[in-house]
C-alpha positions as CSV (number, residue, x, y, z in Angstrom):
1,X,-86.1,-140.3,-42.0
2,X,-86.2,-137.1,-43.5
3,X,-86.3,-133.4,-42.0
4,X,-89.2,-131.7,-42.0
5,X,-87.8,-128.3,-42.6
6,X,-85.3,-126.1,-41.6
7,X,-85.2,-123.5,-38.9
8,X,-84.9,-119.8,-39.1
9,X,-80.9,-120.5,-37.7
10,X,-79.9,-123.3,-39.6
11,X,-76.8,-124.4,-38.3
12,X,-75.3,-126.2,-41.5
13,X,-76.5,-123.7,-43.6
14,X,-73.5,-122.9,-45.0
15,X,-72.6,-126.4,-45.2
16,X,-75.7,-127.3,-47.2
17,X,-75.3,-124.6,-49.6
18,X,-71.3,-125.9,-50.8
19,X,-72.4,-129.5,-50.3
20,X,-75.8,-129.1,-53.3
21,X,-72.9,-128.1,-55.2
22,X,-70.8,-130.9,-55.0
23,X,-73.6,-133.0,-55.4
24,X,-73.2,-134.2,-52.0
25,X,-76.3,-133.3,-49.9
26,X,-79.3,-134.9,-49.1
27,X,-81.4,-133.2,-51.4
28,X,-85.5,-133.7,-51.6
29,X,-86.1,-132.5,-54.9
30,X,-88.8,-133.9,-56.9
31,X,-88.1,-137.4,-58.8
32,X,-86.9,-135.8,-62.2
33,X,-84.6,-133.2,-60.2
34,X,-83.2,-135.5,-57.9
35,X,-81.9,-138.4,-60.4
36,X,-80.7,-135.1,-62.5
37,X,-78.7,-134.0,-59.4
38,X,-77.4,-137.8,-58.3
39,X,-76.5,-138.2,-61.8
40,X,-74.4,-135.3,-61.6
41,X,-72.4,-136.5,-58.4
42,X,-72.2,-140.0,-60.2
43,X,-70.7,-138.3,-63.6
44,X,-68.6,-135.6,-61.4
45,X,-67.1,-137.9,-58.7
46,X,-66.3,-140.9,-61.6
47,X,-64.3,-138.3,-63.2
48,X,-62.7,-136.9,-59.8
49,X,-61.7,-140.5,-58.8
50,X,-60.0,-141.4,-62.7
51,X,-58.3,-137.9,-61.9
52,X,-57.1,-139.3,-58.5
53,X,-55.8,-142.4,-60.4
54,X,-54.0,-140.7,-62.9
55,X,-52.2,-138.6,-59.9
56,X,-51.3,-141.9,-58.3
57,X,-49.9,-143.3,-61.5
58,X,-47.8,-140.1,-61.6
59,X,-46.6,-140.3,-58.2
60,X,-45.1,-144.0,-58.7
61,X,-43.5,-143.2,-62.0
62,X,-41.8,-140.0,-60.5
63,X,-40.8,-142.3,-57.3
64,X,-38.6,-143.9,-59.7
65,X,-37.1,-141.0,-61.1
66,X,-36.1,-138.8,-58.1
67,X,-37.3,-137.7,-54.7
68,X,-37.6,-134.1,-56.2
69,X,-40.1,-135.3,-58.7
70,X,-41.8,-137.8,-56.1
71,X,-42.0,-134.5,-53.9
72,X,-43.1,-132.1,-56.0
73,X,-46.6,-133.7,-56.4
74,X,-47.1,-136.6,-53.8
75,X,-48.9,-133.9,-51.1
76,X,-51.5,-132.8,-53.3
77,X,-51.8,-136.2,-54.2
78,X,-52.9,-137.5,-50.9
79,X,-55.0,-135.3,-49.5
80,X,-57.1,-135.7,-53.0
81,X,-56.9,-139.6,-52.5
82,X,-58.2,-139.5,-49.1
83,X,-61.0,-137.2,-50.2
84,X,-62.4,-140.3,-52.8
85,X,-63.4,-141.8,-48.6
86,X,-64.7,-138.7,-47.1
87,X,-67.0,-138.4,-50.0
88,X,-68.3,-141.8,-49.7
89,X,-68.9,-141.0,-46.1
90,X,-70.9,-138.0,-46.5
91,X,-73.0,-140.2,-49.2
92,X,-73.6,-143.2,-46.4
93,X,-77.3,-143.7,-45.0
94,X,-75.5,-143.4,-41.5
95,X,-74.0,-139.7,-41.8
96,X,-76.9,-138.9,-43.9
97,X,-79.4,-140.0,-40.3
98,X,-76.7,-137.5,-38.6
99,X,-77.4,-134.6,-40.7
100,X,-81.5,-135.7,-40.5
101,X,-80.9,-136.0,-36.6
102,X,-78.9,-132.2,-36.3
103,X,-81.8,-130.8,-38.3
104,X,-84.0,-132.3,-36.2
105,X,-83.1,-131.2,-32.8
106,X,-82.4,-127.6,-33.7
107,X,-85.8,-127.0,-34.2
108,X,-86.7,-127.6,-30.9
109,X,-83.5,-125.6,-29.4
110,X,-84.6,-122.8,-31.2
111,X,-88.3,-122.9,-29.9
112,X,-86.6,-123.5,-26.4
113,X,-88.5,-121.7,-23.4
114,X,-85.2,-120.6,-22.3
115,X,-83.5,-117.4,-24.0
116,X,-80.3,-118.5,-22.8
117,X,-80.1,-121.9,-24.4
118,X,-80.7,-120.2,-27.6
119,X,-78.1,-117.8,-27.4
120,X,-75.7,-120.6,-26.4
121,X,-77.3,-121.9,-29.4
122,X,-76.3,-119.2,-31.3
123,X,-73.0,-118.3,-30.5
124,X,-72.0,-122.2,-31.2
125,X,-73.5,-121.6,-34.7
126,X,-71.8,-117.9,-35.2
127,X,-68.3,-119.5,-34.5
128,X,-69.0,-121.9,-36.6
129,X,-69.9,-119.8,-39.3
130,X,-67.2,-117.4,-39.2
131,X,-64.6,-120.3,-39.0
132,X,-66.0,-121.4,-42.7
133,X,-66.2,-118.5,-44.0
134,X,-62.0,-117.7,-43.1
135,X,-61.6,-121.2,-44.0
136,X,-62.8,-121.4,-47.3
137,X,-61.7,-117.8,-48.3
138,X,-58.1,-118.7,-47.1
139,X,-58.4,-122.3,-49.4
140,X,-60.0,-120.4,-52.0
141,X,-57.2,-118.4,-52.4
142,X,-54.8,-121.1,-52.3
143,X,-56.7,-123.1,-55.2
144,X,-57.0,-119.9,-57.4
145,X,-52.9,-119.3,-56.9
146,X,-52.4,-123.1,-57.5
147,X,-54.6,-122.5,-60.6
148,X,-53.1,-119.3,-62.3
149,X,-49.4,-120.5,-61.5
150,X,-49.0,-122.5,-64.8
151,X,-50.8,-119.2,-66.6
152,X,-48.0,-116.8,-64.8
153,X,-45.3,-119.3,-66.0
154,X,-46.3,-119.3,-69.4
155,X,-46.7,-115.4,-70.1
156,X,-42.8,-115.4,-68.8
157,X,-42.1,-118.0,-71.8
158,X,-40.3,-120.2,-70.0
159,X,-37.8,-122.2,-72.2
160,X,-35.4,-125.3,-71.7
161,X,-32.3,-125.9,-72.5
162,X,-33.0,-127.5,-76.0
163,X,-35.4,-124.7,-77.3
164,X,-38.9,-126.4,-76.6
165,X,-41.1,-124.9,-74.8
166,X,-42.2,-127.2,-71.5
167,X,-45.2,-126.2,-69.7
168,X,-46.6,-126.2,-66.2
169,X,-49.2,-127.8,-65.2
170,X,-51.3,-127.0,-62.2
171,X,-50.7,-130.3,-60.2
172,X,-49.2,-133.6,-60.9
173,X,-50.8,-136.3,-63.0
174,X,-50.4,-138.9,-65.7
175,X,-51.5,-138.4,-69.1
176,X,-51.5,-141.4,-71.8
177,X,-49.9,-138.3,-74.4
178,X,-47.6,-135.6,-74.5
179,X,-48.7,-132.9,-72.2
180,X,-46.2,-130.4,-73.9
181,X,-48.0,-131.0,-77.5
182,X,-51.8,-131.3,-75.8
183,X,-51.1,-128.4,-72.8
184,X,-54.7,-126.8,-73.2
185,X,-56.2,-130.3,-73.1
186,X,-54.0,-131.2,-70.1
187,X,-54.7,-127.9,-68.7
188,X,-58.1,-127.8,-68.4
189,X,-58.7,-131.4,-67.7
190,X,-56.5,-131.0,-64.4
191,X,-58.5,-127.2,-64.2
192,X,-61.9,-128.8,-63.7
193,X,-60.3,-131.9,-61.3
194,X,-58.9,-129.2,-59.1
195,X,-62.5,-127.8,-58.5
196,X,-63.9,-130.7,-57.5
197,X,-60.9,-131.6,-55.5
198,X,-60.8,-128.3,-54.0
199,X,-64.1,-128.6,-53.0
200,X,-63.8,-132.2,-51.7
201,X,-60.6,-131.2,-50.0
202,X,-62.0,-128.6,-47.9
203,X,-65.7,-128.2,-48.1
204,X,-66.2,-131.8,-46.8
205,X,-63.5,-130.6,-44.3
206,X,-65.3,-127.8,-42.9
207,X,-68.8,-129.3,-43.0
208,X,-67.5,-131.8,-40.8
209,X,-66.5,-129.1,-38.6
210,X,-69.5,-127.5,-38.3
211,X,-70.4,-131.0,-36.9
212,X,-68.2,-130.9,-34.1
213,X,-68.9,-127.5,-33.4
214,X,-73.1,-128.5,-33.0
215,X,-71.8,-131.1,-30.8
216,X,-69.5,-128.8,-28.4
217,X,-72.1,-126.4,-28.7
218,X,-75.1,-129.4,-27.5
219,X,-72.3,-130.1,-23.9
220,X,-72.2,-126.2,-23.2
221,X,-76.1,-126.3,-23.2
222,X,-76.4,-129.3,-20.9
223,X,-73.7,-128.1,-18.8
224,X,-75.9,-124.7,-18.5
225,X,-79.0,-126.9,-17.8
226,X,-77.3,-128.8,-14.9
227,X,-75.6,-125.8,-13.7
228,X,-78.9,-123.7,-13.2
229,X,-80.9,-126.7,-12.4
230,X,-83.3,-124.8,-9.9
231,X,-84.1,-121.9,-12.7
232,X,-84.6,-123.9,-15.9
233,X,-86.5,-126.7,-13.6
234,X,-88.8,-123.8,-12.9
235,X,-89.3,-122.4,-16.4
236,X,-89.6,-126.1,-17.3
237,X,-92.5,-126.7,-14.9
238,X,-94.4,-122.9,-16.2
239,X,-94.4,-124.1,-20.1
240,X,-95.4,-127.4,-19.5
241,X,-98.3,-126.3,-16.9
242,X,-96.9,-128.5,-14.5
243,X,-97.3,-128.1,-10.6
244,X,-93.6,-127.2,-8.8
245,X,-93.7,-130.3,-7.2
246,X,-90.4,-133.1,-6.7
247,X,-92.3,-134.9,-9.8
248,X,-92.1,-132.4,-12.1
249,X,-88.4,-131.9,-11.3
250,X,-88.1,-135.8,-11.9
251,X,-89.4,-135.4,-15.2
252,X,-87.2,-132.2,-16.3
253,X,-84.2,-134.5,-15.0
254,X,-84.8,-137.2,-16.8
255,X,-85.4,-135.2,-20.0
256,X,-82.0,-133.6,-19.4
257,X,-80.6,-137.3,-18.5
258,X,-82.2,-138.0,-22.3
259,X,-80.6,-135.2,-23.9
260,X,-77.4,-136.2,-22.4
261,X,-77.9,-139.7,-23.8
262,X,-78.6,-138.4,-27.5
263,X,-75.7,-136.5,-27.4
264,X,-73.6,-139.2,-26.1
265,X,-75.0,-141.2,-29.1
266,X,-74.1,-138.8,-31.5
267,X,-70.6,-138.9,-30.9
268,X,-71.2,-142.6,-31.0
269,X,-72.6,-142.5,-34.4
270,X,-70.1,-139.4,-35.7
271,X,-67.7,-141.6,-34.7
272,X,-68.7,-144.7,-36.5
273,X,-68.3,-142.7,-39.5
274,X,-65.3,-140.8,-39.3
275,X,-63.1,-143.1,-37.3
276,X,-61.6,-144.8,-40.6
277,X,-61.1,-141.2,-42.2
278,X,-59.8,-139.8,-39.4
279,X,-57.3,-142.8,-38.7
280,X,-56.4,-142.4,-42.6
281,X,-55.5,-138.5,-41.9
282,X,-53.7,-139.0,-38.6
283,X,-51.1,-141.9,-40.4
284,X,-50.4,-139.9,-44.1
285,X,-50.8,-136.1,-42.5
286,X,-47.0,-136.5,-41.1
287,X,-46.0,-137.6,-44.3
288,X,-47.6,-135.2,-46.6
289,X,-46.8,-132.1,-44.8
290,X,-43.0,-133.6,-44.3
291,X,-43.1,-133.5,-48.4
292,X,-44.4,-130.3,-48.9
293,X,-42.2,-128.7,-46.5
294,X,-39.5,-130.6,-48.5
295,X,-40.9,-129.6,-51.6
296,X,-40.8,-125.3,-50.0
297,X,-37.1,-125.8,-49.2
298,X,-36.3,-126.2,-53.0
299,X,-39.0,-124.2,-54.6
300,X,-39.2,-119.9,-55.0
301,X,-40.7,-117.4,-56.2
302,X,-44.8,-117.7,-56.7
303,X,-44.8,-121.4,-56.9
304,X,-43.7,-121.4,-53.5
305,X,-46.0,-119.2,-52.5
306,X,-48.5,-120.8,-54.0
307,X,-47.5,-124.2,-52.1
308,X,-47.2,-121.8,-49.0
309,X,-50.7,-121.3,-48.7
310,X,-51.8,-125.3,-49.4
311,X,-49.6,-126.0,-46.3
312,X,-51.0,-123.6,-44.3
313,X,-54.7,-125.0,-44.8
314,X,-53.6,-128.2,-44.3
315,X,-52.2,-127.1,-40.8
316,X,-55.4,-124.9,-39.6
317,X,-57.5,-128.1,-40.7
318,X,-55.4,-130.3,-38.2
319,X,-55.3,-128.0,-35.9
320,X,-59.6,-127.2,-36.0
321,X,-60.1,-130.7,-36.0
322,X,-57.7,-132.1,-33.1
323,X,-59.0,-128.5,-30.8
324,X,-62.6,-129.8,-31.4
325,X,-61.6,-133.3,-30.3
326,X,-60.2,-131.7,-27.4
327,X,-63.3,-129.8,-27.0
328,X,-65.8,-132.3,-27.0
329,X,-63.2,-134.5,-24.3
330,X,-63.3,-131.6,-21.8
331,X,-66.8,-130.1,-22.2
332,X,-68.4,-134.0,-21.3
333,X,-66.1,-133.9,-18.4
334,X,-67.5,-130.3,-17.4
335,X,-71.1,-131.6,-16.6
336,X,-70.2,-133.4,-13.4
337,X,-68.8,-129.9,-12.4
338,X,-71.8,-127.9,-13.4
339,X,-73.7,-130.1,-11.2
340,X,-71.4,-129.4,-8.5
341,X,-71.1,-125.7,-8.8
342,X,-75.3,-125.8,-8.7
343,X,-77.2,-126.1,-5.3
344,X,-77.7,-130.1,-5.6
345,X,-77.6,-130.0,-1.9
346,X,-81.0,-128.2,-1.2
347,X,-82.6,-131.5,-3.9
348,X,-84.9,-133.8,-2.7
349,X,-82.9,-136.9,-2.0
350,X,-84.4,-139.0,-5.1
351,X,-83.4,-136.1,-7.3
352,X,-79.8,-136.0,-5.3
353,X,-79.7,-139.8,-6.2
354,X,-80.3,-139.2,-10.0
355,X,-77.8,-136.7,-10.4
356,X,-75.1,-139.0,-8.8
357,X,-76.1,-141.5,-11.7
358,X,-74.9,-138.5,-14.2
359,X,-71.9,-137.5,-12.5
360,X,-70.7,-140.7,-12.6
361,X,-71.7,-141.4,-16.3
362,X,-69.9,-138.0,-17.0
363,X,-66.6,-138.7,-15.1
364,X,-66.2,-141.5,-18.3
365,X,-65.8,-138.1,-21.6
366,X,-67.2,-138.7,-24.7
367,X,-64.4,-138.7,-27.1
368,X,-63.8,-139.3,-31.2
369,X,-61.1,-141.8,-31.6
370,X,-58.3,-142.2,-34.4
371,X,-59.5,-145.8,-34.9
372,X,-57.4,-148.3,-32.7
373,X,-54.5,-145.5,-32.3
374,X,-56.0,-143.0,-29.6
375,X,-58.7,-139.9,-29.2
376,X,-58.8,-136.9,-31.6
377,X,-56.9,-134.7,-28.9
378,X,-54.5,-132.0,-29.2
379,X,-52.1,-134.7,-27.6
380,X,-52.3,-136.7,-31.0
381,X,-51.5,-133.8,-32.7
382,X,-48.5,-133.0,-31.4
383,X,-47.3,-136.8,-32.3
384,X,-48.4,-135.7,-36.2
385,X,-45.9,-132.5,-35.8
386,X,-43.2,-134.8,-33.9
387,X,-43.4,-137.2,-36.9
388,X,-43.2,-134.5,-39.6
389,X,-40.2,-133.8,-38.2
390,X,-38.5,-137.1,-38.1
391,X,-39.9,-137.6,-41.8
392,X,-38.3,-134.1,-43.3
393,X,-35.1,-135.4,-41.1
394,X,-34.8,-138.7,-42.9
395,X,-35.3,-137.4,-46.3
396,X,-32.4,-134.9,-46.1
397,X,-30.1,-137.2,-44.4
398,X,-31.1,-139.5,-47.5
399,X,-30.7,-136.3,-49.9
């Protein structure tokens, strides 16, 4: 399946245009082009993934030397691990269909007959949008100060005790020489990792908001459909040339019943593909953050700052993504009341019948899960925070 173009509102627009540069979107590029562009991801993300390895390798060697050293690397470590499965996602024929499917349907929301759909359309998309844009400025920010940290460090000709010079490096990660005697090779090696990282990090991050956002977006349309049944029944029944008969109210119900169902099997699908990720996030999020916060208490100066602004992406991430969850749990919930709040009673009983059939259906909220362990809801990440806590407790008391 393949889209047949793009509308004039394109709600992954910005998504698209990060995700061509990682190598990770769909692309239909002619055959030269495209097996140029999948041999770039294939030569980019086999060099990412060594990178990852190396950091991994790193992490157990400094485990055995101290919790400072395990600390001072093990956060950044795991949020580029868990990135190596998010991109796999994005590259599966199932999240692929997804994006295919989103494309798909927002061509015909922004042909709708109704102003008012659009606009709820729209405003969806524009939070959506602006969300991206603070989120990847703010992480954009953070990678550049991660980046330049080791360059500040070495203008100020930092010496140890014995009269060598030792040099920074930008994150944590094993090399098979002396990183010292090789620093500019070391250097940009990790320089060129930490793009791609960065980019995995939080590009794949915020394109699977945009996601979640098309998805809230799709309830508060239906919701608005149900709501003003009688209104958008009519309008229905004028741009299909239809008669204003109980008939042609059938039919608009039942394509609203439809719309409901694709929508319900979207979050079906989304969460087919993100319920290992997301499970993977919500059991090593506690710990990171717990190490990073442990890592603030004994750094200063720009490093820290630098660190600062890492934790504080990782936090507006958790938080976006667990508010969404909650989101999507409430707004399902919300159609049974926007029937309720319309005049159902003046129906004709058949059409009274069917829209029992869909408050019922909607008293049971879609929801994304965390695998086995719950629902993506601002419940669960409370428990994250909670267990942050406990962590950053036990490694002082062990300190």
């Amino acid at each position: 399946m393949k889209p047949e173009g793009h509308s004039s509102n394109y709600h992954m627009s910005y998504g698209k245009q990060y995700m061509t540069l990682l190598g990770l979107w769909p692309v239909t590029y002619t055959e030269v082009k495209k097996t140029l562009y999948d041999y770039y991801f294939k030569v980019s993300f086999a060099y990412y993934c060594i990178f990852v390895i190396t950091q991994l390798i790193d992490a157990a060697i400094n485990l055995q030397r101290s919790l400072d050293a395990f600390a001072a690397g093990i956060g950044v470590t795991l949020g580029y691990a868990t990135c190596v499965l998010k991109v796999h996602i994005i590259k599966s024929d199932k999240f692929v269909n997804i994006i295919y499917f989103i494309e798909k349907n927002e061509q015909e929301i922004t042909k709708s007959y109704d102003e008012n759909i659009i606009e709820i359309y729209k405003k969806s998309d524009r939070f959506s949008k602006k969300f991206e844009i603070f989120f990847l400025t703010f992480v954009l920010t953070g990678a550049t100060l991660y980046c330049t940290e080791p360059v500040i460090e070495e203008i100020m000709q930092f010496q140890n005790t014995t009269g060598n010079t030792t040099h920074n490096v930008i994150v944590s990660s094993w090399f098979p020489f002396d990183k010292n005697e090789h620093y500019l090779i070391v250097y940009t090696i990790q320089f060129v990792a930490c793009i791609y990282g960065t980019g995995y990090i939080f590009f794949t991050q915020a394109f699977y908001f945009s996601i979640l956002r098309y998805i809230v977006g799709q309830l508060e349309i239906i919701c608005y459909l149900f709501k003003n049944f009688s209104e958008t029944s009519h309008m229905f029944m004028a741009v299909k040339h239809l008669a204003p008969t109980e008939k042609s109210q059938e039919l608009f119900l039942k394509t609203l019943i439809q719309k409901h169902q694709r929508c319900i099997r979207l979050v079906e699908e989304v969460n087919t593909c993100l319920k290992t990720v997301i499970l993977l996030d919500f059991g090593i999020s506690s710990f990171q953050l717990a190490m990073i916060v442990y890592q603030l208490l004994h750094l200063s100066g720009f490093k820290q700052f630098a660190l600062f602004t890492f934790f504080l992406a990782t936090n507006i991430q958790l938080c976006f993504l667990y508010w969404n969850g909650n989101e999507i749990f409430y707004k399902s919930q919300e159609i049974a009341m926007s029937i309720q709040e319309s005049d159902w009673n003046t129906y004709p009983t058949k059409l009274v019948k069917m829209m029992l059939f869909v408050i019922v259906r909607a008293q049971k909220p879609v929801r994304l899960n965390i695998g086995p362990m719950g629902n993506v809801q601002l419940s669960a990440l409370f428990q994250i925070y909670k267990a942050i806590y406990s962590y950053l407790c036990l490694v002082l008391n062990t300190e």
